[in-house]
C-alpha positions in Angstrom: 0.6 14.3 -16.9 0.6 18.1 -16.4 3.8 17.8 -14.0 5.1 15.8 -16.7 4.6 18.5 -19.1 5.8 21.1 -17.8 9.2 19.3 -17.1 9.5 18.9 -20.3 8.9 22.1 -21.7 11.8 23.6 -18.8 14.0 21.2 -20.8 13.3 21.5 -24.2 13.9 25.4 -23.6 16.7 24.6 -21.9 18.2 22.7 -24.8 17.1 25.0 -27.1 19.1 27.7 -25.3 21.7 25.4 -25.3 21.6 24.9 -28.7 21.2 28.8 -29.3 18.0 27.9 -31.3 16.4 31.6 -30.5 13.7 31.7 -33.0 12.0 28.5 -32.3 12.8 29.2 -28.4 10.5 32.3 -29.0 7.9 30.4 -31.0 7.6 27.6 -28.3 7.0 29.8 -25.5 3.9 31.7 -27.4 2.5 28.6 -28.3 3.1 27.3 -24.1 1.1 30.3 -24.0 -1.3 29.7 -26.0 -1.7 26.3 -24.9 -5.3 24.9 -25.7 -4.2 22.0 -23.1 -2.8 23.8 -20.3 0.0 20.9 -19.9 -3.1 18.4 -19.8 -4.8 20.3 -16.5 -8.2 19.9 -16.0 -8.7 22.9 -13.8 -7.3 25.1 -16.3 -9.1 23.8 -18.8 -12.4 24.5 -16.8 -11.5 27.9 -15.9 -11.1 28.2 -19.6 -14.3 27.0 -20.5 -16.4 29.3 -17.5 -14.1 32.6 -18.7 -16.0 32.2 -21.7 -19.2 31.2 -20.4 -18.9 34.3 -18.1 -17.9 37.2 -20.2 -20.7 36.0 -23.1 -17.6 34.7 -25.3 -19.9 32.1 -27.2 -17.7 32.1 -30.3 -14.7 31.2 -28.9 -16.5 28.7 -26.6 -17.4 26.9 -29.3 -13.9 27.2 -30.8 -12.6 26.1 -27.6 -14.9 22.7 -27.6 -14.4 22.1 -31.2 -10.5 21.8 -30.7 -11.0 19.3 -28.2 -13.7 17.6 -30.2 -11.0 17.6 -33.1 -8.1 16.2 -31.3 -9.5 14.0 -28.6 -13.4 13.4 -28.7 -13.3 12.4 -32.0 -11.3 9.2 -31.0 -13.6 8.7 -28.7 -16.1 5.4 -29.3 -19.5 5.1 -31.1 -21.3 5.4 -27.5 -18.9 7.1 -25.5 -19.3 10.2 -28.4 -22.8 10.1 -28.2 -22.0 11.2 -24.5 -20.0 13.5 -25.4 -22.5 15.3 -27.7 -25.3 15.4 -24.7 -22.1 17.0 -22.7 -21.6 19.5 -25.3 -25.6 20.7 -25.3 -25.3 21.1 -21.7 -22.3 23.2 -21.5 -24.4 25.5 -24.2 -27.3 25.5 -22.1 -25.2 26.6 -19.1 -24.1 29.3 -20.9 -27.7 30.6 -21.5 -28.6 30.3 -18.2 -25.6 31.9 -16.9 -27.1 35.0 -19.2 -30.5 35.3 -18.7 -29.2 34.8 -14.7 -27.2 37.8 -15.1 -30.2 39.6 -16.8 -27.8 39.9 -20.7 -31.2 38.4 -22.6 -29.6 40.1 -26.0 -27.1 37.5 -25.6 -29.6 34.7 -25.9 -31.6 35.9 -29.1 -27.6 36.3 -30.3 -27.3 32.9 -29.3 -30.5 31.3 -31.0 -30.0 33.4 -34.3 -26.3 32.6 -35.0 -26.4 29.0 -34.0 -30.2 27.6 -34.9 -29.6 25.3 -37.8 -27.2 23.6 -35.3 -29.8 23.3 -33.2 -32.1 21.3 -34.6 -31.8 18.2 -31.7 -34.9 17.4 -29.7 -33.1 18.8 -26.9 -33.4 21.9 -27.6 -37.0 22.0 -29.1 -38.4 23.8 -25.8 -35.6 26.7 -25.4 -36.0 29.1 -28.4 -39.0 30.6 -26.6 -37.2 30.8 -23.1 -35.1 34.4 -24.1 -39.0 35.9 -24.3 -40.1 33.9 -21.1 -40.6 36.0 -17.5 -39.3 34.2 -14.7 -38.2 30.5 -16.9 -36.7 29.6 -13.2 -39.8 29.3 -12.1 -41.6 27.3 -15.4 -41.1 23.5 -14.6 -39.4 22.9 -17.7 -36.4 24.9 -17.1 -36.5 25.2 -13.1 -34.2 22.8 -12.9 -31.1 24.4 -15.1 -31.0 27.3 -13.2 -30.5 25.1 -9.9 -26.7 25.3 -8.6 -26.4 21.4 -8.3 -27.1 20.9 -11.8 -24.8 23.8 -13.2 -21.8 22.5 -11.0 -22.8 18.8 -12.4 -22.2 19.5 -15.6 -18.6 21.0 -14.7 -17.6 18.2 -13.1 -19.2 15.6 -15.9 -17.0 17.7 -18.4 -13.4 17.5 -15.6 -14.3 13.4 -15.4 -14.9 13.5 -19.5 -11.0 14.8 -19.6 -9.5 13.5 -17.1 -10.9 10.1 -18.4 -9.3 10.9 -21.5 -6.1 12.2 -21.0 -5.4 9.4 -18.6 -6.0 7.2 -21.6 -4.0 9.0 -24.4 -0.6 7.6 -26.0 2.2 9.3 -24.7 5.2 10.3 -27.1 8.4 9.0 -26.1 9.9 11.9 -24.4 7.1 12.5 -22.2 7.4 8.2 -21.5 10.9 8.6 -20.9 10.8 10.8 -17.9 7.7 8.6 -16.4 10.1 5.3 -16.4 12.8 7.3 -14.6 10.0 8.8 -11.8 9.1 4.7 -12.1 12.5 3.7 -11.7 13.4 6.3 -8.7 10.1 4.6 -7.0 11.4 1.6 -7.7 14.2 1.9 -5.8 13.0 3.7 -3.3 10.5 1.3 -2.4 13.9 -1.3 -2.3 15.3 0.7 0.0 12.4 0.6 2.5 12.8 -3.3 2.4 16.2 -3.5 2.9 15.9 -1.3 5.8 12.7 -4.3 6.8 15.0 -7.1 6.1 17.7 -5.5 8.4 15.3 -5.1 10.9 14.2 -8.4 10.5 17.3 -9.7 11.1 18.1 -7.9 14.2 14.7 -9.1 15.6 14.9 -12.8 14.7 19.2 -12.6 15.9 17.4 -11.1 19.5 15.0 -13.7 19.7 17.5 -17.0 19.1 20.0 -15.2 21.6 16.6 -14.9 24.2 16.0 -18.8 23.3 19.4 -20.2 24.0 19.9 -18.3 27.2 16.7 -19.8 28.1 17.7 -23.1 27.4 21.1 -22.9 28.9 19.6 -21.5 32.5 17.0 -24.3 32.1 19.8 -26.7 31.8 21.9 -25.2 34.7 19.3 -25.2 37.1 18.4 -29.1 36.1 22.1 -29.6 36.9 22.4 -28.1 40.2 18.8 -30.1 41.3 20.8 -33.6 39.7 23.8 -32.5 41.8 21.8 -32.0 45.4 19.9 -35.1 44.6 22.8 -37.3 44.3 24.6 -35.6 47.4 21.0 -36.4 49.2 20.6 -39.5 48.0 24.4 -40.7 49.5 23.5 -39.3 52.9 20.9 -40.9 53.0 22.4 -43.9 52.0 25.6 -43.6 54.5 22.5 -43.0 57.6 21.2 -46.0 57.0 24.0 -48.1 56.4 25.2 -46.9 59.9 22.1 -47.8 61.6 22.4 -51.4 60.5 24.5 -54.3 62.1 27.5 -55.4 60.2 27.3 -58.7 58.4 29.8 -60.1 56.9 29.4 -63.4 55.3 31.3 -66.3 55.9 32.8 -66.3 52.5 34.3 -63.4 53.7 35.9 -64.4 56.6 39.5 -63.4 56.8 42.1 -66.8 57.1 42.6 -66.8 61.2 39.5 -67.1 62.0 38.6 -69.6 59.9 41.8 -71.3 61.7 40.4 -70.5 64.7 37.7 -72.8 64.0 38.9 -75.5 62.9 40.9 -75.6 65.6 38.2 -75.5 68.1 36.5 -78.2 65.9 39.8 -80.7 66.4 40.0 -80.1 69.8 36.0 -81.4 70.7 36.6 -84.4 68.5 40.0 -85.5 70.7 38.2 -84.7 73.3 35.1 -86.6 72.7 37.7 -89.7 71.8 39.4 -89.5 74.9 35.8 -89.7 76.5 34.5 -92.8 74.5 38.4 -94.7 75.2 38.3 -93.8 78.8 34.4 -95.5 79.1 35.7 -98.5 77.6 38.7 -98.9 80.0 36.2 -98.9 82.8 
């Protein structure tokens, strides 16, 4: 959101310019200025919040959280305020550690006697005597405030409180309108990136199918060539053995003479066999 922001703000001073609206041009900037929100940035915001605590700026610390009590916390559920309130205590506890660390006691009794009737929780019951304590690092009730991993904890409890709640805020239309064009450039983008996969794709599968039918069509060739020198084989070795076998030839088969031939020879021995049997008979 704080990118958001401050695109915004370059273009609503840049239509204001356009516009030659000089007055509110010059009122928008000292208010950008003076910008509780710091375009929505949590890091700001905390550096806000520890300026104060640092230079002993209690009053305008309290301001500070009260804004953002008004505008945002007070939205805020039943439970998730409550929360908020034990959030707010320890951020004014850190701030009077942070000064009796840095040895500015004065600033706790200021502390105590401006602020007391708001203090009336029970968490708070046991620190009106700590500004006249020796040493309250070292007393078991308050050892463990002074601690760095505690002080930091509640800087980031109060960064996760905001962020939480900023990321949850209705937008206003301008600020929605810029987040559907980022959404819209992402969009296509991310169209681009699979039209570029598709393509790729595509090339892939087209290398693959030309693989598959040159390996189907080599298959087939060499199945060809191994019909091919099987049949040639198979007829020599046909023609050997058909040459190494007598010739028959079947009498149905037999061409006219010599069938002629034979039945010549076969007239022949039967005269002859008469001219036997009538020349027995003369005798």
């Amino acid at each position: 959101m704080a990118a958001l922001s401050s695109t915004i703000d370059l273009l609503v001073k840049e239509y204001l310019i356009f516009r030659g609206f000089t007055s509110s041009l010059k009122v928008l900037e000292t208010e950008i200025k003076n910008d509780n929100n710091k375009s929505y940035r949590v890091d700001k915001i905390l550096e806000q919040f520890s300026l104060y605590i640092q230079n002993y700026e209690i009053a305008n610390l309290k301001s500070y959280w009260r804004y953002f009590e008004r505008c945002y916390f007070s939205q805020l559920g039943h439970e998730t305020f409550k929360l908020v309130k034990k959030l707010e205590t320890n951020v004014l506890q850190l701030y009077v550690v942070r000064a009796l660390q840095n040895n500015k006691p004065e600033r706790v009794i200021e502390f105590f006697e401006k602020y007391a009737p708001e203090l009336q929780q029970d968490a708070w019951s046991d620190w009106f005597i700590i500004p006249f304590m020796k040493n309250p690092e070292q007393n078991k009730t308050f050892a463990i405030y002074f601690t760095k991993i505690w002080q930091d904890t509640v800087l980031l409890s109060l960064a996760n409180c905001l962020d939480t709640i900023f990321s949850q805020i209705t937008l206003p239309v301008l600020l929605n309108f810029e987040k559907e064009k980022n959404k819209l450039q992402l969009i296509q983008e991310e169209n681009k990136g699979l039209q570029i996969q598709v393509l790729n794709y595509e090339k892939e599968l087209n290398r693959l199918r030309s693989q598959t039918l040159l390996g189907k069509y080599s298959v087939a060739t060499q199945t060809d060539d191994c019909d091919i020198e099987s049949t040639q084989k198979a007829g020599e070795s046909k023609t050997k053995s058909q040459a190494a076998k007598p010739r028959f030839v079947p009498w149905k088969f037999l061409g006219s003479k010599e069938k002629e031939t034979k039945q010549t020879k076969r007239e022949a021995n039967s005269a002859k066999q008469i001219s036997i049997e009538e020349n027995s008979m003369r005798k």
